[in-house]
C-alpha positions in Angstrom: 7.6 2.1 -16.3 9.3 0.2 -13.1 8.3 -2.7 -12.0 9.5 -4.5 -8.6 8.2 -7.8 -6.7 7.5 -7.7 -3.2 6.7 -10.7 -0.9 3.6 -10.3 1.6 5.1 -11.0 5.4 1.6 -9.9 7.2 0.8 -13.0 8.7 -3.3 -12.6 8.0 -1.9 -11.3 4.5 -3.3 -8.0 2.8 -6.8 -7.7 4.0 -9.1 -4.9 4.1 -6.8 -2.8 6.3 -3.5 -2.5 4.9 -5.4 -2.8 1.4 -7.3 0.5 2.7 -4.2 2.4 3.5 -2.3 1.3 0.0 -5.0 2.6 -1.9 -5.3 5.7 0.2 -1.5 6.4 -0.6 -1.4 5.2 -4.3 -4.5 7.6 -5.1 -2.3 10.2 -4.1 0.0 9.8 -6.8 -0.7 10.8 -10.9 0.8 7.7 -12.3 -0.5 4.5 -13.1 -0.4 1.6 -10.6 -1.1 -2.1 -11.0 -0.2 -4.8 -8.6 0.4 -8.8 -10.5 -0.1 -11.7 -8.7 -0.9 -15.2 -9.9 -1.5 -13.6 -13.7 -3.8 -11.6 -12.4 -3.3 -7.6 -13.1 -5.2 -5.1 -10.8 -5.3 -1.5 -10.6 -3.7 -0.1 -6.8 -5.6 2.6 -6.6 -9.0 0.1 -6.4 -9.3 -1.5 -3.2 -11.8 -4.3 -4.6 -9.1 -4.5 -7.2 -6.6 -5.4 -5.6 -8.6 -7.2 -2.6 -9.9 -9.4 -5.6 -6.1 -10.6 -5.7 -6.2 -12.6 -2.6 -2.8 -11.9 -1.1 -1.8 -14.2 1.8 1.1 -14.3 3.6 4.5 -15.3 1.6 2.8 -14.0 -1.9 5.1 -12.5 -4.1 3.2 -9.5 -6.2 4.9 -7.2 -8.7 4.2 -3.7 -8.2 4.1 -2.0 -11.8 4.2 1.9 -11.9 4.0 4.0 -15.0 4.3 7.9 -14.9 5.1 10.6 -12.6 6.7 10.3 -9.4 7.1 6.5 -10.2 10.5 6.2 -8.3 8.4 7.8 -5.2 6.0 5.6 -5.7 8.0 2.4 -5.8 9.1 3.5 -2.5 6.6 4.3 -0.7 4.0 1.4 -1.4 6.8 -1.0 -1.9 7.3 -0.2 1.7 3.7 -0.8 2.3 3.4 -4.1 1.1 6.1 -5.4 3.2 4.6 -4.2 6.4 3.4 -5.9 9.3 0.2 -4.7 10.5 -1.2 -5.2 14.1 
């Protein structure tokens, strides 16, 4: 298992949107994702999940990943949650 914390920077946070096109991507992997915020533990690849977690703007969240293509993973939807989204 990785784990890594990201801080939010979208300025409305991660709403529907950019929640939408994280879980889209984390589905697409075969390991198990969970983002942590506030000691709260969602699953990524649920979108009320991880709506449910209420990330504004400046929240730090710890993306854990557990199994295959973890490394890739991280990446990719690390990369996501530090996004700006118009």
């Amino acid at each position: 298992m990785i784990a890594h914390t990201f801080k939010i920077i979208n300025p409305q946070g991660f709403h529907v949107r950019p929640t939408k096109i994280f879980v889209d991507k984390a589905t697409l992997y075969p390991c198990k994702i969970f983002l942590v915020h506030n000691n709260k533990r969602a699953n990524g690849k649920s979108s009320l999940g991880v709506m449910s977690l209420g990330l504004a703007c400046n929240a730090e969240v710890t993306l854990e990943i557990d199994g295959d293509q973890e490394r890739k993973a991280m990446e990719e939807l690390g990369e996501l949650l530090t996004r700006i989204y118009d």
